[in-house]
C-alpha positions as CSV (number, residue, x, y, z in Angstrom):
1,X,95.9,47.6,-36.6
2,X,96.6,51.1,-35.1
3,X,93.4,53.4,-33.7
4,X,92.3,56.1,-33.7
5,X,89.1,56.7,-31.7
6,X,87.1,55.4,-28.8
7,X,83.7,56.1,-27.7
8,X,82.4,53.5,-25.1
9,X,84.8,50.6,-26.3
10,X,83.9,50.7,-29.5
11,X,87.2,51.6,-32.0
12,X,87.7,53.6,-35.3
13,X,90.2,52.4,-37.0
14,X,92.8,53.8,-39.1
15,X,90.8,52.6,-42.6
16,X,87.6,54.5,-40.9
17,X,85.9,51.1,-40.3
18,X,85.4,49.4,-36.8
19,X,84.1,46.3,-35.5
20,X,80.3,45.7,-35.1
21,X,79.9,44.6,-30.9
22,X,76.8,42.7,-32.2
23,X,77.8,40.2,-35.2
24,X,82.0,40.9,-35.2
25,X,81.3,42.4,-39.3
26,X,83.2,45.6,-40.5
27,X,81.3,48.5,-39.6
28,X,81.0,51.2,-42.6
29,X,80.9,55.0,-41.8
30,X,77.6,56.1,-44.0
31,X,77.2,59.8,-42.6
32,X,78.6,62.5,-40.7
33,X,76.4,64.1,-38.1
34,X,77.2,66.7,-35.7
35,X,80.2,65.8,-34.6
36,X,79.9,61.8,-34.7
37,X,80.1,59.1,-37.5
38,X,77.6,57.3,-38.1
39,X,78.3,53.5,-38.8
40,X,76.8,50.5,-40.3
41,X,77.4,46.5,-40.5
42,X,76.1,44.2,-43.3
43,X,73.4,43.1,-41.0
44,X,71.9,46.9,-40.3
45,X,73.3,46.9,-36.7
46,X,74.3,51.0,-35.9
47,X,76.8,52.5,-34.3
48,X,78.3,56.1,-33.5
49,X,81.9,57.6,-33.0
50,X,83.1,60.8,-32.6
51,X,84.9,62.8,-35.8
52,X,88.7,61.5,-35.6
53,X,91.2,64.1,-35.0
54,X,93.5,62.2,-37.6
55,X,93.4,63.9,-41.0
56,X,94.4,60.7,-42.4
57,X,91.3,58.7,-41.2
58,X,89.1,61.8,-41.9
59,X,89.9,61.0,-44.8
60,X,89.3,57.8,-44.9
61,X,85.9,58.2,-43.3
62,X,85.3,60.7,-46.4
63,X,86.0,58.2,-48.8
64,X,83.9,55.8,-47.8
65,X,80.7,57.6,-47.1
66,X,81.6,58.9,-50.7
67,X,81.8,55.9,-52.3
68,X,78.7,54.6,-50.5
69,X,76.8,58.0,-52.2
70,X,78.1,56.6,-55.3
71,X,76.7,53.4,-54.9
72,X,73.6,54.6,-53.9
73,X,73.4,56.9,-56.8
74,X,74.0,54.4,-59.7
75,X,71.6,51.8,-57.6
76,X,68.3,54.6,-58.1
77,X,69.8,55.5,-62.1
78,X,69.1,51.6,-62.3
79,X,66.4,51.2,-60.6
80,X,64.9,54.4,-62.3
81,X,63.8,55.4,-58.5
82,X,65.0,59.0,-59.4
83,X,62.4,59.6,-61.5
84,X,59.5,58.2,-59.1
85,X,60.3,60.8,-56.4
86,X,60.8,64.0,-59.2
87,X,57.2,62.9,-59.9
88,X,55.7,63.1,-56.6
């Protein structure tokens, strides 16, 4: 699969995911900071890479730290969490 970016081995690839160095899992981008991605596996292991250059996998990187909002989102609507942190 083609890359993108590098920061000390570790790879972004073109669907904004890379490869977790600890367990081999997908890592997920969850946030943008500054000017790095930050990145999470399954099994809560981190990892940071700079913004890509590539509007494409900007994009991509977007999308999932979108989605994962999303998730988020519904999970506290469930969960009624919302409301618990209006109140205090």
């Amino acid at each position: 699969m083609p890359r993108s970016a590098v920061n000390n081995g570790r790879v972004l690839k073109t669907d904004g995911t890379a490869e977790c160095d600890a367990c081999g899992l997908p890592l997920f981008p969850y946030a943008i900071e500054g000017e790095r991605v930050l990145l999470e596996c399954a099994n809560h292991h981190h990892a940071a890479v700079p913004l890509p250059r590539d509007p494409a996998v900007r994009r991509a990187v977007d999308g999932w730290i979108a989605r994962r909002g999303a998730q988020l989102h519904e999970q506290h609507e469930r969960w009624g969490t919302d409301d618990e942190e209006e109140t205090r």
